[in-house]
N, C-alpha and C positions, 0 to 999 in steps of 0.2 A: 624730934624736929628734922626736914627733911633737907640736910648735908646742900647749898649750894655752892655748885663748883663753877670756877671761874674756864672759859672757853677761848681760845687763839682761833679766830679767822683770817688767812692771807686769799688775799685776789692777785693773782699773776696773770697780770692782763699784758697788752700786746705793748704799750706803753710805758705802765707803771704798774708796779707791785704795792700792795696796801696791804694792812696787818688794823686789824679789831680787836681786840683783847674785853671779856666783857662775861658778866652770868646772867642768867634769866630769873625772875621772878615772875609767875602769873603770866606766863608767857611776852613778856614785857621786860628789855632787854637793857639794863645797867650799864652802860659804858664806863670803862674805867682806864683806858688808852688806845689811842688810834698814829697811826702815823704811814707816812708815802713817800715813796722812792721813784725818779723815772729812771730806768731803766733802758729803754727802749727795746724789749725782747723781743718784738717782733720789725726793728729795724730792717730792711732790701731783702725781706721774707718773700717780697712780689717777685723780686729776680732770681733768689739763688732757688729759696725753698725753704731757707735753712736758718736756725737760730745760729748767729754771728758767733764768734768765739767772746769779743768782747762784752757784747750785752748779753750772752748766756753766764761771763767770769763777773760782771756788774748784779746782777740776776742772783746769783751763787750767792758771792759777800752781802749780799740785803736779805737773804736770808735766815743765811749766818745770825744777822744783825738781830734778823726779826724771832729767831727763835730764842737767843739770850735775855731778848725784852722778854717774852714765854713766859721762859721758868721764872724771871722773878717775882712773874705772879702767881707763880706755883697754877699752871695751867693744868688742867685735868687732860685735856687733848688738844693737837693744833690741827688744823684741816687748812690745809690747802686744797684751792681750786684752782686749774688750768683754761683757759679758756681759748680767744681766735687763734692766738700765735702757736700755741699749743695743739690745736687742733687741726693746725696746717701746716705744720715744720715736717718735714721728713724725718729730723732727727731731734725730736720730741720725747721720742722712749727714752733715748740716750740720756736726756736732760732730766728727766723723771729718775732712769734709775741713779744717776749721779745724786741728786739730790736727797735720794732714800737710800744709798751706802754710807754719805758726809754726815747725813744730819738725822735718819732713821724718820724722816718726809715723805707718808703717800702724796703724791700729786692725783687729785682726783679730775681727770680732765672731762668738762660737762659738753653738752651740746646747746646747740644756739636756744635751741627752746627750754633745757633746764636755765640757762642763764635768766632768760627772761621770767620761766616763773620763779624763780628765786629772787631775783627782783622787787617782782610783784610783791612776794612776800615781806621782803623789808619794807617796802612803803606802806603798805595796808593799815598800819599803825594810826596813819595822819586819822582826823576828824573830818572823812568825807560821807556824805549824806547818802546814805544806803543808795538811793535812786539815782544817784549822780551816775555816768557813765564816765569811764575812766579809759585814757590813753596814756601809754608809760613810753619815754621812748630812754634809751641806753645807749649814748655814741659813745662806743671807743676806740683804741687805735688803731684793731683791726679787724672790727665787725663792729655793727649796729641793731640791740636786739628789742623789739616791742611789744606792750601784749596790751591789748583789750580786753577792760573788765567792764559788765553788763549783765546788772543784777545773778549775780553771783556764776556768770557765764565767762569764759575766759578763753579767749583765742590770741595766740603769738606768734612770733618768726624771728628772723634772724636775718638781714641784709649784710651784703657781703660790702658794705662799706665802712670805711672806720677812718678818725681824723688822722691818724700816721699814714695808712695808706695813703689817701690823696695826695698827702702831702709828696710822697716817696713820686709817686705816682706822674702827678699835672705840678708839682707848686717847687719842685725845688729851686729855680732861681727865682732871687732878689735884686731889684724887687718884679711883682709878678706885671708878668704883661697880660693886655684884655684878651690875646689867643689861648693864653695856659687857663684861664679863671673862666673863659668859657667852652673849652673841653670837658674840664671839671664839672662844671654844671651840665653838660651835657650826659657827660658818665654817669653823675650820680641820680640825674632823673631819668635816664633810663631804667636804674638797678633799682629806682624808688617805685617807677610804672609798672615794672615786670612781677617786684614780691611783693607789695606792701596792698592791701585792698584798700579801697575806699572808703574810709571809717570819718563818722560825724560820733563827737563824743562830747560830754558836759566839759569835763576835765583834759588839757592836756600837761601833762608832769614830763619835766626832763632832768634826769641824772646824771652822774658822772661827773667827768672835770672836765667836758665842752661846756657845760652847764653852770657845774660852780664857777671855773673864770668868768664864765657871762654876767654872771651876779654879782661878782665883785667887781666886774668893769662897771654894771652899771649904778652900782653903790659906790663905787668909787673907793674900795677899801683895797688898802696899804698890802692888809694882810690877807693870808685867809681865814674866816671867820665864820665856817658853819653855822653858829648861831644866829649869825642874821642874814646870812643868803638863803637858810634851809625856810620851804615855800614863801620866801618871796614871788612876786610876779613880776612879768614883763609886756609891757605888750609886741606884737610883731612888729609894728613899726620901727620901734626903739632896736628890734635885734638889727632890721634892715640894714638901721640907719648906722649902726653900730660894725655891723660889717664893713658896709660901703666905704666906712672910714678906716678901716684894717688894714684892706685890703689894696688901699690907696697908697699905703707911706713902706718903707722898710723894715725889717727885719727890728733894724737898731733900733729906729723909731718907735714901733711896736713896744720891747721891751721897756721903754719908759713910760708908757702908757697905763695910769694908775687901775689895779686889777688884776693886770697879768705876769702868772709867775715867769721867770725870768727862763727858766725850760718849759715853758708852755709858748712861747712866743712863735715858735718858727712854725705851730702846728693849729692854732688856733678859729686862723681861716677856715682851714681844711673843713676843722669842726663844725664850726657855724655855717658854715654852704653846704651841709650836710643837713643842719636843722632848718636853716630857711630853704632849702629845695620839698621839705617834708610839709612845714606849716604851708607851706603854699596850695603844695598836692590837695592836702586834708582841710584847707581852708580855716588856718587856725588864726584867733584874733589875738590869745592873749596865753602866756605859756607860767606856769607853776613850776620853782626849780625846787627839788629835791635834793639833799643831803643822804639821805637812807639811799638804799639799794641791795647790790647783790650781797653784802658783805652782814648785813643786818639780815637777811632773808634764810644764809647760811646758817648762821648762829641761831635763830630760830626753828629751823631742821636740824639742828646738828646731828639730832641722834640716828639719822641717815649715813652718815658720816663715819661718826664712831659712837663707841658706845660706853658707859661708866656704870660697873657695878656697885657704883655708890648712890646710883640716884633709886 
């Protein structure tokens, strides 16, 4: 019988760092713990260049954290992946090698178009009708990566937009004025005109956590609850509307606003004027949020990664 070993996935994203823990059968992937930390590793990255001392020492210990959870699943391999903030630190190596002296951790750092097909790959799971044309999009905090799928054809990119940046960017005072909130939109449909083509698709799916808090705001859940925001739908109206009203009140205000985690609050705008500047581009009615992503898509590849002479 053929030996299944259990897998460690971390995303060190520009935001927040996430850990999968999980083994595959039949190519169809067992979850057997997941958990998130923000971080903010790619924090005033637009000014200096540079991963902070604080969110690289925050960064560190959740690590730390996340390889302890590991071994007690007696993990066969852990893979890390590096992504925006990583991809754009100046002192990035530095952070890689620290983390593979502490804790014996390749940071495998990808590129905007591996993210996205890797992405790709964790969702592909859903029960979508071969003929369906499929649009994926990925905001995170310091890049936004997409990929179109059409009939087994696959094109992606990588926008240099993400909900930490903007935030850093156009939104840091509270509450926001209509000068800051229409720079922002201005910025971000420029960088949407310039990379993104004009795609009409059956399907549009959004991941990540501009996405899951969208789905808890508008389920109205306390917690978070993958099981029932994962492809839930929304229509565009409702994200509109949902905006309009974020975007209106404070910071403080925000945070008691059933949905949103209590470190998601300051950045959340960002994100969503990120996805309503997009559905508008591409003319979308009605959006499917995803739970899976780059973290499922990983684990899936793994043996890109590393490799186990026991399988």
């Amino acid at each position: 019988m053929k030996h299944i070993e259990n897998i460690a996935v971390i995303d060190i994203g520009s935001n927040t760092l996430r850990l999968l823990i999980g083994n595959l059968k039949e190519n169809k992937i067992n979850k057997l713990y997941s958990d998130r930390v923000v971080t903010r590793l790619g924090k005033n990255i637009i000014k200096s260049g540079l991963l902070s001392a604080e969110s690289s020492k925050k960064s560190i210990n959740t690590l730390k954290k996340f390889k302890k959870i590991s071994e007690k699943f007696n993990v066969s391999c852990i893979i890390a992946i590096g992504t925006s903030a990583l991809r754009e630190a100046k002192n990035s190596k530095d952070f890689s090698e620290t983390i593979k002296k502490l804790m014996g951790i390749n940071i495998h750092i990808i590129s905007g178009k591996e993210e996205a097909y890797y992405t790709l790959c964790g969702v592909m799971d859903e029960k979508f009708n071969k003929e369906d044309s499929i649009f994926l999009l990925d905001i995170g905090g310091g890049s936004t990566e997409w990929v179109y799928w059409k009939k087994q054809s696959v094109n992606s990119g990588s926008l240099l937009l993400g909900a930490l940046k903007i935030k850093e960017k156009f939104l840091n005072i509270d509450p926001y004025s209509h000068e800051s909130i229409s720079k922002a939109e201005e910025f971000i449909k420029k960088e949407i005109e310039k990379s993104l083509p004009k795609i009409k698709s059956d399907k549009f799916i959004a991941i990540g956590g501009t996405a899951s808090t969208l789905g808890m705001i508008n389920m109205e859940l306390s917690n978070y609850c993958p099981e029932k925001t994962h492809m839930s739908e929304i229509d565009t109206d409702k994200i509109k509307e949902i905006l309009k009203k974020l975007i209106s009140i404070s910071l403080e205000e925000r945070k008691k606003i059933k949905g949103i985690p209590f470190d998601r609050a300051d950045i959340i705008c960002s994100g969503l004027l990120i996805l309503r500047q997009i559905i508008e581009y591409l003319n979308i009615d009605k959006v499917i949020i995803s739970e899976n992503g780059i973290l499922e898509g990983i684990m899936k590849k793994y043996k890109n990664f590393c490799y186990n002479d026991l399988l």
